[in-house]
GUTISE-611874 format. One line per field, with one value per atom (N, C-alpha, C): residue number from 1; residue in one letter; chain; atom name; x, y, z. Coordinates in nm, 2 decimals. Atoms other than C-alpha are relative to their C-alpha. Layout:
<rs>
pos = NUM|... $
code = A|... $
unit = A|... $
site = CA|... $
X = X|... $
Y = Y|... $
Z = Z|... $
</rs>
This chain:
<rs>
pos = 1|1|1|2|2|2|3|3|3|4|4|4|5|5|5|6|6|6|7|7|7|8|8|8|9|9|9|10|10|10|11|11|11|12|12|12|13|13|13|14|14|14|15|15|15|16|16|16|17|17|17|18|18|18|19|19|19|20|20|20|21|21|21|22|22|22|23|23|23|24|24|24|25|25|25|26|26|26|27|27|27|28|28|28|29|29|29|30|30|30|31|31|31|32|32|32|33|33|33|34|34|34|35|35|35|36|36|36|37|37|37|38|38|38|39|39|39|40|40|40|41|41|41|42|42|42|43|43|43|44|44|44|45|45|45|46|46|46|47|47|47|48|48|48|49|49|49|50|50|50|51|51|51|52|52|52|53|53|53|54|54|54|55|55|55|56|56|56|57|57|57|58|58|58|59|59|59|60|60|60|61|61|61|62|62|62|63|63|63|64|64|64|65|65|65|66|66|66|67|67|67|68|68|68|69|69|69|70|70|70|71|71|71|72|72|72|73|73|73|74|74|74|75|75|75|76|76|76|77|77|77|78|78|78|79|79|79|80|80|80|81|81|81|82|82|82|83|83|83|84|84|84|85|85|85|86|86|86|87|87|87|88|88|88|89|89|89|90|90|90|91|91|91|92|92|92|93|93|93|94|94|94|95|95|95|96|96|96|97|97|97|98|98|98|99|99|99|100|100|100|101|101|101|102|102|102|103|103|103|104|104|104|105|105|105|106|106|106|107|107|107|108|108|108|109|109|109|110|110|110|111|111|111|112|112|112|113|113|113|114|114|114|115|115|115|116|116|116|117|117|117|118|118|118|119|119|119|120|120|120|121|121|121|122|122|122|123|123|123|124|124|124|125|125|125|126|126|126|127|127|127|128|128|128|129|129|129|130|130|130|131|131|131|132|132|132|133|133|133|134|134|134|135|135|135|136|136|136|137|137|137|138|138|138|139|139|139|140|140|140|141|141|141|142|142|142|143|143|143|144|144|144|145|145|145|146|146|146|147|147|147|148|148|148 $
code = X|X|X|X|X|X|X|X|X|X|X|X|X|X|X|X|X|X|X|X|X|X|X|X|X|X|X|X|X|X|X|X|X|X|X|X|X|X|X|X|X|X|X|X|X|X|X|X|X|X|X|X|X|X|X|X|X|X|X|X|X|X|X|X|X|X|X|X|X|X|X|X|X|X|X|X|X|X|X|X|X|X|X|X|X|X|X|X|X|X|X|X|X|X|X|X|X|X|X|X|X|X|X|X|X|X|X|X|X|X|X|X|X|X|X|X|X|X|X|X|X|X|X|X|X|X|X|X|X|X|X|X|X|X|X|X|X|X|X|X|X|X|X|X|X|X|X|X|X|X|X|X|X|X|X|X|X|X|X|X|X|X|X|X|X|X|X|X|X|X|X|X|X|X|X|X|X|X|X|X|X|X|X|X|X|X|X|X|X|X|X|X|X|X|X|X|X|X|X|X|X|X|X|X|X|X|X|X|X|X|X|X|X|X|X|X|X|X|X|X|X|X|X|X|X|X|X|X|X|X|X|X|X|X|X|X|X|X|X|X|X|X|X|X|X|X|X|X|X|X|X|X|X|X|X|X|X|X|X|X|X|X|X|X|X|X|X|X|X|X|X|X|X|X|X|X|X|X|X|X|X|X|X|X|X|X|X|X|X|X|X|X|X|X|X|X|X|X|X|X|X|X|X|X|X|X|X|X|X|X|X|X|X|X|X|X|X|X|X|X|X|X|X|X|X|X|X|X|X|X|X|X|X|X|X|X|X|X|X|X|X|X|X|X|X|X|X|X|X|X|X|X|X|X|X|X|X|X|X|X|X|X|X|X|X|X|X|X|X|X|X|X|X|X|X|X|X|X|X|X|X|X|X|X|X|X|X|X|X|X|X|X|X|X|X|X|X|X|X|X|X|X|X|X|X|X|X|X|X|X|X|X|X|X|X|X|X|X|X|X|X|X|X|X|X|X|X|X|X|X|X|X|X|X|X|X|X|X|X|X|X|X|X|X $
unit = A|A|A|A|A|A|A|A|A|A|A|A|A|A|A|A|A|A|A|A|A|A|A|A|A|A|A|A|A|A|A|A|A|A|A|A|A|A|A|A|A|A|A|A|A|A|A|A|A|A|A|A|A|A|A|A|A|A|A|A|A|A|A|A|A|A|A|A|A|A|A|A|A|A|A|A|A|A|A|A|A|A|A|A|A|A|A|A|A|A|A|A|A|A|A|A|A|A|A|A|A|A|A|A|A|A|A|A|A|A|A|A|A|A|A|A|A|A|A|A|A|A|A|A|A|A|A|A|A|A|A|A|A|A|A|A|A|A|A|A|A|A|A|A|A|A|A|A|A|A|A|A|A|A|A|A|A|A|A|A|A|A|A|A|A|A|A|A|A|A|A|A|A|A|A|A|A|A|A|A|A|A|A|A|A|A|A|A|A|A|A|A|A|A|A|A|A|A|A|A|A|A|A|A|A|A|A|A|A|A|A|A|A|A|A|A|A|A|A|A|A|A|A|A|A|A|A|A|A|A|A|A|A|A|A|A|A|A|A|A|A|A|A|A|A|A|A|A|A|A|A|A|A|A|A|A|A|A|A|A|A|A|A|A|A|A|A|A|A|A|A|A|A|A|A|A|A|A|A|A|A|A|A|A|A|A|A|A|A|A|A|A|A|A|A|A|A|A|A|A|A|A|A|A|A|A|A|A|A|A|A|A|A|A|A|A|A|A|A|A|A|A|A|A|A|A|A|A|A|A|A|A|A|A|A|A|A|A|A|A|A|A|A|A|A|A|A|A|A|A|A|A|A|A|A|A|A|A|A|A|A|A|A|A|A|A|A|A|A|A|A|A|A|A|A|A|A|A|A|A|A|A|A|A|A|A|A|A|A|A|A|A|A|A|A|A|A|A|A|A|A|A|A|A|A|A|A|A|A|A|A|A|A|A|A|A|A|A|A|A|A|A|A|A|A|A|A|A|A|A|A|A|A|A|A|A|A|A|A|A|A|A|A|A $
site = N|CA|C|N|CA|C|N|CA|C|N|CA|C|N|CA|C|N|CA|C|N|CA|C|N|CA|C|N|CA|C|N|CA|C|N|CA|C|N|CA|C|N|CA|C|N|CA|C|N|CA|C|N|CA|C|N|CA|C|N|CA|C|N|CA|C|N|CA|C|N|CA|C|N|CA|C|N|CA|C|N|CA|C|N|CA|C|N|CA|C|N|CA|C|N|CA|C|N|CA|C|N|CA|C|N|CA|C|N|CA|C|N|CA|C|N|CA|C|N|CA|C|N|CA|C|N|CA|C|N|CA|C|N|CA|C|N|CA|C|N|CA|C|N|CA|C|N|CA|C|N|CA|C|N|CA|C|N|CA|C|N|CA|C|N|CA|C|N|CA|C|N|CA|C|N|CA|C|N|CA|C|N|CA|C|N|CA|C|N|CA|C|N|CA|C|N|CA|C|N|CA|C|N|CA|C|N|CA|C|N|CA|C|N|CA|C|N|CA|C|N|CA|C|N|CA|C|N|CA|C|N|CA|C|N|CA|C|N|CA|C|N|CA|C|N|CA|C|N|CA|C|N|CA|C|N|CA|C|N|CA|C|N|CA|C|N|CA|C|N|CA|C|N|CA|C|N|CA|C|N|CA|C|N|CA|C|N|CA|C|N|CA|C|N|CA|C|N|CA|C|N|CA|C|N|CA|C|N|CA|C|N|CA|C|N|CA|C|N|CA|C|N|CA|C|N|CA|C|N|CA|C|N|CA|C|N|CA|C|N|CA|C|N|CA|C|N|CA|C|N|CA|C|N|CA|C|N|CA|C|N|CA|C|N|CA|C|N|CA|C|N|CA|C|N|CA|C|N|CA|C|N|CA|C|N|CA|C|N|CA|C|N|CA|C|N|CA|C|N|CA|C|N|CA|C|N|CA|C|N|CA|C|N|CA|C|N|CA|C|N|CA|C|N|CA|C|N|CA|C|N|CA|C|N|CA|C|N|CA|C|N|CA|C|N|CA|C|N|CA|C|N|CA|C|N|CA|C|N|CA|C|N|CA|C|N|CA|C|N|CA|C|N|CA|C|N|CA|C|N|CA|C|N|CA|C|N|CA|C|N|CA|C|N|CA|C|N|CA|C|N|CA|C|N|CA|C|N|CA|C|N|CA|C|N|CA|C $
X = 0.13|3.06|-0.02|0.00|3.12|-0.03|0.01|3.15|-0.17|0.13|2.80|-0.10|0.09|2.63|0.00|-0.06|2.79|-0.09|0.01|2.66|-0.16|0.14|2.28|-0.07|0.02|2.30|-0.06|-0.06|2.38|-0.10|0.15|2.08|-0.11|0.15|1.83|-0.03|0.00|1.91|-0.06|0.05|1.86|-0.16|0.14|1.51|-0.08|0.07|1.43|0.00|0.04|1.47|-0.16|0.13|1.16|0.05|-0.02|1.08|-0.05|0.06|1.05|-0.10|0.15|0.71|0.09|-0.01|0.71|-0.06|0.05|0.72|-0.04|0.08|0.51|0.09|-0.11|0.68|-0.09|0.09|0.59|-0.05|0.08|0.38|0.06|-0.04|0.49|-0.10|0.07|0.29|-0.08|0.08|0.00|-0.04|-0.01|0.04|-0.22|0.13|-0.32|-0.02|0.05|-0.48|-0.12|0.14|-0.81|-0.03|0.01|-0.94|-0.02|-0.01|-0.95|-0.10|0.08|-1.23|-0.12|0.08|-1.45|-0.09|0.09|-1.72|-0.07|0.09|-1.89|-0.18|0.08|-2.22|-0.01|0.01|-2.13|-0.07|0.11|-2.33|0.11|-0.09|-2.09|-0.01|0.01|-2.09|0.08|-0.12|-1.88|0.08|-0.09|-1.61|0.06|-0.06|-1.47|0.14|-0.10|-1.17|0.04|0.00|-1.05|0.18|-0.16|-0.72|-0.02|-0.04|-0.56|0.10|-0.06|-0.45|0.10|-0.01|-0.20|0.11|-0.03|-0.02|0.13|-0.12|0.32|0.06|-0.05|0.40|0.08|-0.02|0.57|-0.07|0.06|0.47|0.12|-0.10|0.70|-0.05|0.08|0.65|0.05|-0.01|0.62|0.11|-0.13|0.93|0.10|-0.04|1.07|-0.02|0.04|1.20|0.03|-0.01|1.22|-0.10|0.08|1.14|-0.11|0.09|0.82|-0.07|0.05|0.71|-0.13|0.09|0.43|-0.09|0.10|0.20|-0.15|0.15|-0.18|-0.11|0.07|-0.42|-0.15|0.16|-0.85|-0.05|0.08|-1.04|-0.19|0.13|-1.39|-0.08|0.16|-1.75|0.04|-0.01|-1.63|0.05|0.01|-1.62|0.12|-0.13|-1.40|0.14|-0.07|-1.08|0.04|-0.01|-0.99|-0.13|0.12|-1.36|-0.02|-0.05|-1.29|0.01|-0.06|-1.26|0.16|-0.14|-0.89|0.09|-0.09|-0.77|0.10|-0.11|-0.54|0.12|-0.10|-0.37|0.05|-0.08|-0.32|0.11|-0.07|-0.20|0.13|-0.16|0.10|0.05|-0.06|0.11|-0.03|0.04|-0.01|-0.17|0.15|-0.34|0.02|0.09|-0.52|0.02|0.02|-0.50|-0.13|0.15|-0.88|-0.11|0.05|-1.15|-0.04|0.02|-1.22|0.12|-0.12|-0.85|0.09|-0.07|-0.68|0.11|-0.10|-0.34|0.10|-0.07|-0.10|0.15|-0.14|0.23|0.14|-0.09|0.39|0.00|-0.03|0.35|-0.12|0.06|0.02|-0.08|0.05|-0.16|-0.14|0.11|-0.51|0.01|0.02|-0.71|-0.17|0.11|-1.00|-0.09|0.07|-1.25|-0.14|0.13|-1.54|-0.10|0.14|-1.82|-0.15|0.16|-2.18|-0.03|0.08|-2.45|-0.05|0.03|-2.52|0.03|-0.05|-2.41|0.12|-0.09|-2.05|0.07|-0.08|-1.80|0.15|-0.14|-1.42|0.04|-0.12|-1.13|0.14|-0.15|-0.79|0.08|-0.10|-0.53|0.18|-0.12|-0.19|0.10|-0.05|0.07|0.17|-0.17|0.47|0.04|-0.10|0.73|-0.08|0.02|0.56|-0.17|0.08|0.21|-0.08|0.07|0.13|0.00|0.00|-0.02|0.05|-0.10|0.18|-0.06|0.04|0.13|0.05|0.17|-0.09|-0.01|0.05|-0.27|-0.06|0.01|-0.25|-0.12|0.13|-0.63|-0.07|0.11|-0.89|-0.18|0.16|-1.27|-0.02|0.05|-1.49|-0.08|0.17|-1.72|-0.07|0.10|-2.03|-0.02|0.05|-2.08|-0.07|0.14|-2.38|0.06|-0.01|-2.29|-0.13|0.11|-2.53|0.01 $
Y = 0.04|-3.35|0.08|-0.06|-3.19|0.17|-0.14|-2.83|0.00|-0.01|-2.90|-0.04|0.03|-3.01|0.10|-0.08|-2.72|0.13|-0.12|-2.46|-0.03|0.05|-2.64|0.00|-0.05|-2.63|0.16|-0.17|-2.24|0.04|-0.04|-2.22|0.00|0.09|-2.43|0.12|-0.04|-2.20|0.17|-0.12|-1.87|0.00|0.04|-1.98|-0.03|-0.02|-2.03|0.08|-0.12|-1.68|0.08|-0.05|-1.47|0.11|-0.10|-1.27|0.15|-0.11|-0.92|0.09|-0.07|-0.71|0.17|-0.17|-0.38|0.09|-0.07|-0.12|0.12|-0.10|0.18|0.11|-0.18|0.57|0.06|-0.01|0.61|0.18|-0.16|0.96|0.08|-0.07|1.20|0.07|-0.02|1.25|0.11|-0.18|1.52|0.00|-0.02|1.48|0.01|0.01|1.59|0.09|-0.05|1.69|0.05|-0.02|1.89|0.12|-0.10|2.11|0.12|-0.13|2.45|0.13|-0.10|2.70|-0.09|0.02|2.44|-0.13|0.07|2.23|-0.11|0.10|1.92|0.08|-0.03|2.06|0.10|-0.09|2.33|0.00|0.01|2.40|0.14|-0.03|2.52|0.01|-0.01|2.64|-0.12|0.09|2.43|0.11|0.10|2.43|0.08|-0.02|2.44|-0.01|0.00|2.51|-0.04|0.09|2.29|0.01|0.01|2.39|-0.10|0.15|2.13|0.09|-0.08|2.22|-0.14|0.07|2.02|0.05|0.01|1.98|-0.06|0.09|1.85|-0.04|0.11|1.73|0.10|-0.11|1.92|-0.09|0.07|1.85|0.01|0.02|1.72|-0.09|0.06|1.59|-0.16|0.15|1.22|-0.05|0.05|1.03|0.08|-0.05|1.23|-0.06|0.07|1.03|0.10|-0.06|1.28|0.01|0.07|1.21|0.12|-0.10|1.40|0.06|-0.10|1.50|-0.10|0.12|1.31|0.08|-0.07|1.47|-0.05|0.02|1.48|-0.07|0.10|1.27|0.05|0.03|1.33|-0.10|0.17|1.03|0.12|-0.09|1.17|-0.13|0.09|0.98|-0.12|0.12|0.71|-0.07|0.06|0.50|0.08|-0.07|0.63|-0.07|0.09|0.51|-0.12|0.09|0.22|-0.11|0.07|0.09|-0.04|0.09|0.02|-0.10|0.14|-0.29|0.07|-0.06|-0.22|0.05|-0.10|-0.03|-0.09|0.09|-0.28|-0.03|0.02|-0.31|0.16|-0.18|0.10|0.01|-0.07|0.06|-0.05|0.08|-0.17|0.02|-0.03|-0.06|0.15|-0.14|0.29|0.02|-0.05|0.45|-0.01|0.02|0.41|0.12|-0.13|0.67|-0.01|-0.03|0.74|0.09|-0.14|0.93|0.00|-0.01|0.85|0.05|0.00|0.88|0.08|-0.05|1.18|0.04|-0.05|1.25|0.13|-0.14|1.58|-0.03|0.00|1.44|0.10|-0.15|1.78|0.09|-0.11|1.89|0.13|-0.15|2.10|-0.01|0.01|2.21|0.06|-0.07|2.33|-0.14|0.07|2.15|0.09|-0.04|2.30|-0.10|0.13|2.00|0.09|-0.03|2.05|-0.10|0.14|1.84|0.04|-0.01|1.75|0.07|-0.05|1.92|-0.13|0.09|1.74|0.00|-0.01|1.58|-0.09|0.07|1.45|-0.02|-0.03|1.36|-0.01|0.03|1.41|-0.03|0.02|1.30|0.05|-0.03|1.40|-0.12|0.13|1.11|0.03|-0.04|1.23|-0.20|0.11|0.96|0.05|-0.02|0.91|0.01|0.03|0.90|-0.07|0.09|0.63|-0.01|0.01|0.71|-0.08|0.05|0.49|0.07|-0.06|0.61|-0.04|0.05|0.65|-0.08|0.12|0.45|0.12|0.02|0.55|0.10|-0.10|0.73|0.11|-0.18|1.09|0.00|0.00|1.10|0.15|-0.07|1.41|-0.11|0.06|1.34|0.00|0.01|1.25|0.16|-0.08|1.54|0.01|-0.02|1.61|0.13|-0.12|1.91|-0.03|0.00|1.98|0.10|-0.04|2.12|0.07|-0.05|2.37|-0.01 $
Z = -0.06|0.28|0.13|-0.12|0.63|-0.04|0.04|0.42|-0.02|0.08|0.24|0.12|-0.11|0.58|0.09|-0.11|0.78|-0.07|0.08|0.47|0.04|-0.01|0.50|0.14|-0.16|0.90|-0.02|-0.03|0.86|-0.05|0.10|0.58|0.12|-0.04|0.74|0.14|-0.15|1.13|-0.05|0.02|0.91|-0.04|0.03|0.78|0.10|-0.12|1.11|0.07|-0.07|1.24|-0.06|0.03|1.23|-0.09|0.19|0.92|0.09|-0.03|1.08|-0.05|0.06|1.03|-0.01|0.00|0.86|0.11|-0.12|1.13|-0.12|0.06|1.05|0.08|-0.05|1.13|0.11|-0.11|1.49|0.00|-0.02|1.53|0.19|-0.17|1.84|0.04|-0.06|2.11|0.01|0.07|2.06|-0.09|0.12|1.73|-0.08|0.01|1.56|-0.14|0.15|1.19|0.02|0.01|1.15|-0.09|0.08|0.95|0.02|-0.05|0.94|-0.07|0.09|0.88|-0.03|0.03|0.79|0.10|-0.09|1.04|-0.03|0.01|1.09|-0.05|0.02|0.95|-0.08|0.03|0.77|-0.15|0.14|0.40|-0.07|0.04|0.19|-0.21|0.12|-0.23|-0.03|0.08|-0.47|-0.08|-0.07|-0.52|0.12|-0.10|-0.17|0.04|-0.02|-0.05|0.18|-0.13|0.20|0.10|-0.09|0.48|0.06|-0.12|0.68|0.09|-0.10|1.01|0.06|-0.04|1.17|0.18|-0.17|1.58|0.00|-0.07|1.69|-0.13|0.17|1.32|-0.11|0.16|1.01|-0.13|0.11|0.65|-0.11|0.10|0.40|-0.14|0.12|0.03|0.01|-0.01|-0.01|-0.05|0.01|-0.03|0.10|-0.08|0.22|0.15|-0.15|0.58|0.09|-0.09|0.82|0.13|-0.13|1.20|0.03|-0.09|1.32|-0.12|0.11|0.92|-0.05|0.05|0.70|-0.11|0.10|0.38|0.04|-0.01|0.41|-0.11|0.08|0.23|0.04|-0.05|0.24|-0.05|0.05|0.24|-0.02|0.09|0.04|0.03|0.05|0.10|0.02|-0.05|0.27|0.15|-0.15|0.61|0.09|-0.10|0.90|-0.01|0.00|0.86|0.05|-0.07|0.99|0.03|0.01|0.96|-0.11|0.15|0.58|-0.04|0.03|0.39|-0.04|0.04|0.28|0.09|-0.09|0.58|0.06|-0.09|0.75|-0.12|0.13|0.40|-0.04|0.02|0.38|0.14|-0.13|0.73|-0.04|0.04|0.57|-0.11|0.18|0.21|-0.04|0.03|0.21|-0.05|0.01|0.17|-0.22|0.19|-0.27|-0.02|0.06|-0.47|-0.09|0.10|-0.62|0.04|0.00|-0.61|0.15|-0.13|-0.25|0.10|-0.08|-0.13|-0.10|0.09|-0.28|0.12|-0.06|-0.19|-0.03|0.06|-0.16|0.02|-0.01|-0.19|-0.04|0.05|-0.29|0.14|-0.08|0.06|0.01|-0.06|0.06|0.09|-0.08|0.27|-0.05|0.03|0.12|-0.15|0.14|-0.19|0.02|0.06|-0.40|-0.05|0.01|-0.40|-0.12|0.07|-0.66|0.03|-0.08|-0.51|-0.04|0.08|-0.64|0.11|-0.14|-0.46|0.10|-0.06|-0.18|0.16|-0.10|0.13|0.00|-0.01|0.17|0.13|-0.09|0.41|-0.05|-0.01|0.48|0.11|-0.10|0.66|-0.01|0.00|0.69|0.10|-0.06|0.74|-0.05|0.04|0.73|-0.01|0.01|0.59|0.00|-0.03|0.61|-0.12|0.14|0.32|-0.13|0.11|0.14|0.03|-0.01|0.21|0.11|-0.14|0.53|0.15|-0.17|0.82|0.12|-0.09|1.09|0.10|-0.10|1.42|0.17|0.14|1.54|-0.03|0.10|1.30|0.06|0.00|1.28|-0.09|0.07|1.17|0.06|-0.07|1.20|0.02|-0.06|1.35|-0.20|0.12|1.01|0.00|-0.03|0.96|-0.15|0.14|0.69|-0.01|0.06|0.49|-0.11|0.15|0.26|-0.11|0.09|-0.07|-0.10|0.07|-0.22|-0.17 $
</rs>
């Protein structure tokens, strides 16, 4: 009796520590993504070829934890990050993979985008090992290019 009250004590005191929150992979200071060669405004053929520049950071393929690294992701024709429905759920589960949220988990640095004519926007949001942006987010400015 003393054993089975002592075992239920010991339970009941672990159920009462706090359930630790996932920490996100802190970013080092400076740290900054933008693109390269191509401008807020620019008017541009299809398909476009899109570099990513990045600051303070290396780039490594997804699944990979190394301190100070993280793969690149463009968010296509949609809200600024973090102004999203969904975004507080990429910040803890990793950014979607679709046609708005393509990711380069092989580590590149450039993508050949084929885009209607028109007007679109990108972002560049670099993410960690498992696709979540770091803390905080290594994000570039949004910008809009017209597509002839």
């Amino acid at each position: 009796m003393i054993r089975t009250t002592l075992i239920a004590a010991a339970l009941g005191g672990l159920l009462a520590l706090p359930v630790a929150a996932a920490e996100r992979t802190p970013a080092p200071e400076g740290a900054a993504v933008y693109f390269i060669g191509l401008e807020n405004g620019s008017t541009v053929a299809s398909p476009v070829t899109v570099l990513f520049g990045l600051e303070n950071m290396g780039v490594a393929p997804a699944g990979t934890e190394r301190e100070a690294t993280g793969h690149h992701h463009i968010l296509i024709d949609r809200a600024p990050f973090g102004e999203a429905e969904g975004d507080d759920e990429a910040m803890m589960n990793g950014l979607p993979a679709d046609d708005n949220h393509k990711h380069f988990g092989g580590g590149q640095t450039q993508v050949t985008l084929d885009l209607a004519p028109g007007e679109h926007t990108l972002q560049l949001v670099l993410g960690d090992a498992f696709h979540v942006p770091h803390d905080p987010p290594v994000m570039s400015d949004v910008i809009t290019i017209t597509v002839n």
